[in-house]
N, C-alpha and C positions, 0 to 999 in steps of 0.2 A: 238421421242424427239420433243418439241414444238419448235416451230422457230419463229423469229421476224424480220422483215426487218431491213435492217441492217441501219438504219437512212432514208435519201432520197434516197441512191444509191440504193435500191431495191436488195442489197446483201443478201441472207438468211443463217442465220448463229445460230450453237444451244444457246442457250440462254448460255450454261455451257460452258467452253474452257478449254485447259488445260493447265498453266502454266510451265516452266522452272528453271527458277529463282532458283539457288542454287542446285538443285537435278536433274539436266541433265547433270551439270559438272562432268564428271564419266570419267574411262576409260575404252579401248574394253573389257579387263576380264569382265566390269559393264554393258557392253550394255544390255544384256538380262534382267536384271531390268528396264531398262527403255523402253524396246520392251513389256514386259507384263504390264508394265503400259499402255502407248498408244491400247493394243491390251484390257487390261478392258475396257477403258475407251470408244473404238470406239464402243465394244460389247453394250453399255451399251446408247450409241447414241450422246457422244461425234465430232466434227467434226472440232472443233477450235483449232488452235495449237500458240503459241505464244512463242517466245526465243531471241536472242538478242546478237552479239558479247562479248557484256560486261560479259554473262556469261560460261565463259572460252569455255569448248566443249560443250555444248549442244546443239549448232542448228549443229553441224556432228552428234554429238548422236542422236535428234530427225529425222535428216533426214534418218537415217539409219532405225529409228523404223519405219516411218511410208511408207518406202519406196515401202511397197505391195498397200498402200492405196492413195497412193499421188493424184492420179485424185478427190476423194471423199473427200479431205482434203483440208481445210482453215488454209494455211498459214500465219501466222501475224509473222513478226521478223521486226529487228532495224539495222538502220544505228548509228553507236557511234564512231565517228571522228571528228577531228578537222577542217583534210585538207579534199577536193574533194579527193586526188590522193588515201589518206590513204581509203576515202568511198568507191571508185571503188574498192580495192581490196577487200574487204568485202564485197561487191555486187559482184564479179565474185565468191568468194566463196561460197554464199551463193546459186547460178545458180548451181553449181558444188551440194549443200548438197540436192535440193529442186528440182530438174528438170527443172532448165532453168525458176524456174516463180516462183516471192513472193506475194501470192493474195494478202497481208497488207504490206506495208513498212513504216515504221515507222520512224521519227528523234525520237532517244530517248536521252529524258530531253534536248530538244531542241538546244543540240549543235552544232553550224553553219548551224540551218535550211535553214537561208535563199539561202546559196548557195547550199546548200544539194538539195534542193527542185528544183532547175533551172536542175541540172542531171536528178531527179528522174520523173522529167515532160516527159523529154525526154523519159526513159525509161518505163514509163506508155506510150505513144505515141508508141512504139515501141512494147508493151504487155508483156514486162514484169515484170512489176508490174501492180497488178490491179488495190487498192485504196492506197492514200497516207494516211499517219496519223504522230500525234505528239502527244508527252510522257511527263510526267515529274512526278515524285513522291511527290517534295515539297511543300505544298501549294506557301511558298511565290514565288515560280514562275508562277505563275496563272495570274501575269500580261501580261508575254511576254507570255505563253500560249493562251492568250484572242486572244494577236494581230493576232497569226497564223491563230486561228477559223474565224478570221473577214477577212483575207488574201484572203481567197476564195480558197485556195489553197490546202486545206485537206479537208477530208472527212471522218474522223475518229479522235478520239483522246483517248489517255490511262490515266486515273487517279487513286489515292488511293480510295476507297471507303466502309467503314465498318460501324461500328456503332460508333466506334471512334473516322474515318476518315472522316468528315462529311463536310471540307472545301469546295466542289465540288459545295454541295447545295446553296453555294450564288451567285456564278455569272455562276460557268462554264456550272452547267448542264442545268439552266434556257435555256444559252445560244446555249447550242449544241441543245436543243428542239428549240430553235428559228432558226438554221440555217440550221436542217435536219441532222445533222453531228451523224454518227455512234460513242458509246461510250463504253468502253471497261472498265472494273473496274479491276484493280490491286488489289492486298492485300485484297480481299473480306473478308478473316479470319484473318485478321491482321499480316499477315506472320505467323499465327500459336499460335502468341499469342492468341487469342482470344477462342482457342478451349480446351485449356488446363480444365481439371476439366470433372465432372459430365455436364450431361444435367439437368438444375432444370425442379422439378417435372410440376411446372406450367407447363409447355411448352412441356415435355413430355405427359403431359394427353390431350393436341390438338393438339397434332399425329405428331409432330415431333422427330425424331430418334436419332438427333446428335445435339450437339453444331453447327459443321459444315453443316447441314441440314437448321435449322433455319437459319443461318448467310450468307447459297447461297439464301435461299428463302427470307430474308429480302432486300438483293441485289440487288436481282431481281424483286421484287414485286415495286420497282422503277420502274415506263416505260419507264425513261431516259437512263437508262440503256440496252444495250442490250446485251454484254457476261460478263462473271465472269468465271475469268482463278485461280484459283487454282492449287497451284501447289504440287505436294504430288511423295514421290517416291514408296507408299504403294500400293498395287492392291485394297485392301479394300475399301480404301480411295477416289481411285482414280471413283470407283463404287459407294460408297455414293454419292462422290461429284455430279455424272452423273445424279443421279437419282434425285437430288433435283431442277435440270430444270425441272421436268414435273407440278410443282406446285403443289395445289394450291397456289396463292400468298397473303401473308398476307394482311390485312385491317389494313389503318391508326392506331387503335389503337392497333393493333395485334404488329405491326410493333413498337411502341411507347413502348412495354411491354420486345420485344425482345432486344433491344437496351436496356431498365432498366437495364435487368437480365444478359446481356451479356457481357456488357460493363463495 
């Protein structure tokens, strides 16, 4: 699987990750769905994991799936609190699902970053968190997102990004290429919208396989960009998605034609 630095921090991480979001909230009868998911996905040269409080169990779900591979595995999850006291208990659980260490910690959609981030300094000082980052799905939050990226204080940040979702391209992705900051794209297939239907033929006869094929490699073929987490509770799926990090990456107008027909 091709890799990319992970912005300045020199993290290497597979270009494809694997999302949570919605289909990791299962219960134990469910875990074995979401263990063969992680277990395509790692076969196939996934290595990026990403989850989040906010979605009910699935960073105890995902930590259980990937609990054979946790040395070899890039963990990214979120703090989503109000209070410090309420984040620390979400940070000792999350110690408890993951081995003691979050390589990504996340504020997502930037709730009480600022004091969030005075703990989480500490706890990166301490090694257990590796990189910091900040979230937010809504564009019109892209203002107070900016201020974090210029904060100095992250190293990472998660936004929506499809053919869509294109608000990114005016300030923030400019910006995370200007500041080295690692960039992670949410919703690459538009939570699913985007995949429903046929692949049109154009785009099948230049060797793409899926809807969801073209729309990681559009993603990706951005070099501001460095993971695309989809998230799928399918094995098949979970295996296309993997497969479409190896490139190649589409050309400007490749990219301008995918976005027509897809969007």
């Amino acid at each position: 699987m091709e890799s990319r630095a992970f912005g300045a921090t020199g993290l290497g991480v597979p270009v494809i990750g694997l999302g949570t979001w919605q289909v990791f909230d299962i219960g134990l009868e469910r875990q074995e769905t979401a263990d063969d998911v992680v277990s395509a996905s790692f076969e196939a040269g996934t290595r990026m994991v990403d989850s989040s409080p906010m979605y009910g169990r699935a960073e105890q779900t995902l930590g259980k799936a990937i609990s054979g591979e946790r040395d070899d595995t890039i963990v990214a999850t979120k703090i989503w609190a109000n209070s410090a006291e309420q984040a620390r208990v979400q940070f000792e659980s999350q110690m408890g699902f993951f081995d003691d260490r979050v390589d990504i910690e996340q504020v997502h959609n930037l709730v009480a970053w600022r004091s969030h981030l005075d703990w989480m300094e500490e706890e990166q000082e301490r090694g257990r968190i590796g990189l910091l980052g900040a979230t937010h799905y809504n564009p019109s939050a892209f203002d107070e997102l900016e201020k974090v990226m210029r904060s100095g204080r992250v190293q990472a940040i998660q936004i929506p990004y499809n053919p869509v979702e294109r608000d990114a391209e005016q300030r923030i992705l400019p910006l995370a290429q200007e500041l080295g900051l690692g960039v992670i794209a949410m919703r690459p297939l538009g939570a699913g919208s985007l995949v429903a239907g046929p692949l049109p033929d154009d785009l099948r006869m230049l060797g793409f396989i899926s809807r969801a094929d073209a729309l990681l490699k559009w993603c990706l073929s951005d070099a501001r960009i460095h993971v695309a987490i989809p998230a799928t509770s399918k094995v098949e799926h979970a295996r296309g998605n993997a497969a479409a990090g190896s490139g190649p990456w589409p050309d400007d107008p490749l990219r301008r034609r995918i976005a027509s027909l897809l969007s």
